[in-house]
C-alpha positions in Angstrom: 63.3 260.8 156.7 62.8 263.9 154.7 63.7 267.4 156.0 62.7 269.6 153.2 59.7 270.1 151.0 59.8 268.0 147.8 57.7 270.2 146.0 60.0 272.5 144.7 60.8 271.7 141.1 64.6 271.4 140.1 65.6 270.7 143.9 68.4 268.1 143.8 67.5 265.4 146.5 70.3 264.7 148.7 71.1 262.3 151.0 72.7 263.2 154.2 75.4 260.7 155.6 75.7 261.9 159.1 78.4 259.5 160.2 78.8 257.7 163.5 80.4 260.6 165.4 78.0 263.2 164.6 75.0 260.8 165.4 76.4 259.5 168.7 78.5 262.6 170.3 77.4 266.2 168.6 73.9 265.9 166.5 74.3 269.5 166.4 76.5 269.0 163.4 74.0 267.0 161.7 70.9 269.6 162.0 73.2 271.9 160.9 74.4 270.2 157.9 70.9 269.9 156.8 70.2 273.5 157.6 73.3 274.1 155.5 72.0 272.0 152.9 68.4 273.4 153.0 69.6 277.0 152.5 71.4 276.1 149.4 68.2 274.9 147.9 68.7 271.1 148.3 65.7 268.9 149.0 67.4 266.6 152.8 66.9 263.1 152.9 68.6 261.4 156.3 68.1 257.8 155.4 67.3 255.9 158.6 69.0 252.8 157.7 72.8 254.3 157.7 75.0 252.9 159.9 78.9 253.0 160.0 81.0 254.3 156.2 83.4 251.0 157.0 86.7 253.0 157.5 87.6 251.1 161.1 87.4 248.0 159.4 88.9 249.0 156.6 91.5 250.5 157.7 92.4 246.9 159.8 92.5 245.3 157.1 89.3 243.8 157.4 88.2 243.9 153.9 84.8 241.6 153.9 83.0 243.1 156.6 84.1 246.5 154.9 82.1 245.4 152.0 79.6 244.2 153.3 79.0 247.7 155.2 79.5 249.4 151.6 76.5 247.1 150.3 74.2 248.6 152.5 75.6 252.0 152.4 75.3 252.1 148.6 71.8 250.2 148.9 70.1 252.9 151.7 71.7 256.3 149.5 71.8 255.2 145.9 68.5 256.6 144.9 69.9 260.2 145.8 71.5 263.3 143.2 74.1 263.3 145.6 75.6 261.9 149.4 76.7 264.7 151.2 78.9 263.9 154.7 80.2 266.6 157.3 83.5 265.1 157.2 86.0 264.6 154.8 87.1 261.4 156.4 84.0 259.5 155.8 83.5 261.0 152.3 86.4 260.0 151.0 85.9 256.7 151.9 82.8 256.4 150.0 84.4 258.3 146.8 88.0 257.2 146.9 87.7 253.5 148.4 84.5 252.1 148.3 84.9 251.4 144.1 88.0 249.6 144.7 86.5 246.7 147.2 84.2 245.8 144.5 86.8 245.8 141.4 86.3 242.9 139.1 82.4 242.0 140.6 79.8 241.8 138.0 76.7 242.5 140.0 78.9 245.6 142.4 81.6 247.1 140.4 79.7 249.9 138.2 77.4 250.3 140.8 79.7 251.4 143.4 81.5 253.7 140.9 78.0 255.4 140.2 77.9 255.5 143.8 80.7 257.0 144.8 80.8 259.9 142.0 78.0 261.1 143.4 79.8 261.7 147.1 80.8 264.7 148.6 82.4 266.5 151.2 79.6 269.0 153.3 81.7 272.0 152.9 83.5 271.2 149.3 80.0 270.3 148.0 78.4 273.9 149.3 81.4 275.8 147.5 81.9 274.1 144.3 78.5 272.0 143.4 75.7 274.9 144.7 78.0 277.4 144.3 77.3 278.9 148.0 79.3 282.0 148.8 77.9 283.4 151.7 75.8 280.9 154.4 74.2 284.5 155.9 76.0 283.6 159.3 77.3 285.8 162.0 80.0 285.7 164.9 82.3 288.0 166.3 85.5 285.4 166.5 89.1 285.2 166.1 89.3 281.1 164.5 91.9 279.3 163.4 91.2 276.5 161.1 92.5 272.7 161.2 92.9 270.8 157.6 91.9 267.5 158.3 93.7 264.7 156.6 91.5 262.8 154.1 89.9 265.9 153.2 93.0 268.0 152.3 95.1 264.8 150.8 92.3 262.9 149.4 89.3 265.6 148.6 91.3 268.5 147.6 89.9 270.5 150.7 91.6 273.8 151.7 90.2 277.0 150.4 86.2 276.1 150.4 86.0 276.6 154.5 88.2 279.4 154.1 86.0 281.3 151.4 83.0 280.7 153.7 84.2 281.6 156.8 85.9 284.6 155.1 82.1 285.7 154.7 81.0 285.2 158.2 79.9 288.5 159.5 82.8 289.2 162.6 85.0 285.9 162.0 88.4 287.0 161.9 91.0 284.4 160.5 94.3 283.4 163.0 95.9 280.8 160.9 98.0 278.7 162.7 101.4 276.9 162.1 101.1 273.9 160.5 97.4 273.6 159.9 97.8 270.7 156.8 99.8 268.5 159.6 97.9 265.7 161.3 96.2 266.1 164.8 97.1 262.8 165.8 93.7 260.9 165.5 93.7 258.8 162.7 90.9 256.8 163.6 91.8 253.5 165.4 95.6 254.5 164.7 94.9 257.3 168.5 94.7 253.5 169.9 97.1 251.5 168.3 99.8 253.9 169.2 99.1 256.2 171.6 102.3 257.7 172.2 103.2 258.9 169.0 99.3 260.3 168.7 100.0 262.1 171.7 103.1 263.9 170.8 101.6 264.9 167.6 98.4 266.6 169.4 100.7 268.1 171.5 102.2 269.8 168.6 99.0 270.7 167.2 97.5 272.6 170.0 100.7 274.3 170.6 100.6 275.7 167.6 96.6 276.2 168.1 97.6 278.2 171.0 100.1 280.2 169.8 97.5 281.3 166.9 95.8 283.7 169.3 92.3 282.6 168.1 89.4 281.7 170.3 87.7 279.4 168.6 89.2 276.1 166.4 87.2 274.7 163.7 87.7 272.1 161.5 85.5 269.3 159.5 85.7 266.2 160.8 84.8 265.5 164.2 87.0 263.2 165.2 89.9 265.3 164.7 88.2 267.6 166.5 87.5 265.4 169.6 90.8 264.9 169.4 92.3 268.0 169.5 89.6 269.5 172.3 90.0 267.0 174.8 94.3 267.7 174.8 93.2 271.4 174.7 91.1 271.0 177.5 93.3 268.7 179.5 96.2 271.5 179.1 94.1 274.0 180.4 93.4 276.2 177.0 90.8 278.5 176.9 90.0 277.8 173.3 86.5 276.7 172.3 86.0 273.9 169.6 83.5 273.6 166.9 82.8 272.0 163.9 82.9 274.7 160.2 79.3 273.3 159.7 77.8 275.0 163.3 79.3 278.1 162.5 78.2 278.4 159.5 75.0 277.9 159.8 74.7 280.2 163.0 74.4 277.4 165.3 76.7 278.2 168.4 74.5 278.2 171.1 74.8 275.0 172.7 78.5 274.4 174.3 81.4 273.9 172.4 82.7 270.3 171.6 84.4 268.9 175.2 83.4 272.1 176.7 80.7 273.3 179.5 79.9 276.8 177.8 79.9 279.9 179.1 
């Protein structure tokens, strides 16, 4: 599936990952990636055979069905400039892991490296591949921003939002306590131990509320679901979105666990 017109010459073709989350609880973040994506002159392929990065099974320790989800990852996005993924969770499981499942193989190794140097982060890969600096957005907002894990500790991902959202026509910036420490989430590890994710979102919105912001953003959505459902179920007024909706201008439908307005 192509979003964009191939015609223009020098357009590097990307391939959107839209992840599991995205495609089953908010496509909004997924038509606004490729908006995103569009407006920084990429040409938007969402390959229709993408299913799952692999990171619940890998992170159980369930290394061969892992790899076998990697084989047909790699297989549906390899023909691509780049793989682009609104979350830095899934991204860096196709940069940072994905080569070592195949180490030693023949046939898989140097393909998967190829792969995988060619993955990026939505927001990182705006900033520091098509040099964006400005996404033309507007909204009058006081936000606070959440550093998602693998992002910050595996992708190097801190400033790029930051820059962007610093260029949002009416965002003002409420940075809150603590915004490099965990949510609680962590995947399958929100179900494995419950109580300890529990206390650690209750942490985190504290400190969420005591920003003074309005709205939360962050770049992975399953911190995000996270974080808005304990917001929600505390009775806090603040809104949750994912970076990519904002910056691309589109806020209109209700926020993430939320009813609107």
């Amino acid at each position: 599936m192509t979003l964009a017109n191939s015609e223009a010459a020098g357009q590097p073709r990307v391939g959107l990952f839209a992840t599991c989350l995205v495609d089953l609880f908010r496509p909004s973040v997924g038509f606004a990636s490729a908006k995103l994506l569009q407006q920084a002159g990429c040409e938007v392929h969402v390959p229709v055979a993408q299913t799952c990065c692999g990171q619940p099974a890998y992170n159980t320790g369930d290394r061969a069905d892992t790899r076998e989800i990697a084989e047909q990852v790699i297989e549906a996005f390899e023909e691509f400039d780049f793989v682009v993924a609104p979350s830095g969770s899934c991204a860096s499981m196709l940069k940072k892991h994905y080569p070592g499942l195949f180490k030693g193989d023949a046939k898989w190794e140097e393909r998967a490296q190829r792969f995988s140097d060619k993955c990026h982060e939505l927001i990182s890969f705006l900033t520091d591949v098509m040099m964006v600096r400005d996404t033309g957005a507007a909204l009058e907002a006081k936000v606070t921003y959440h550093d998602s894990c693998s992002g910050l500790r595996e992708l190097g991902i801190k400033q790029q939002p930051r820059k962007l959202l610093g260029n949002v026509d009416g965002v003002k910036m409420h940075e809150m306590k603590d915004s490099d420490v965990c949510c609680g989430f962590g995947g399958t590890f929100c179900v494995k131990y419950s109580d300890v994710s529990n206390a650690i979102v209750t942490k985190k919105v504290d400190n969420i509320d005591a920003s003074g912001a309005e709205l939360l953003l962050a770049g992975d959505l399953g911190c995000l679901m996270n974080m808005a459902g304990k917001l929600k179920r505390q009775g806090s007024d603040v809104e949750v979105r994912h970076v990519a909706e904002v910056l691309a201008g589109m806020t209109s439908q209700p926020p993430i666990a939320g009813s609107g307005k």
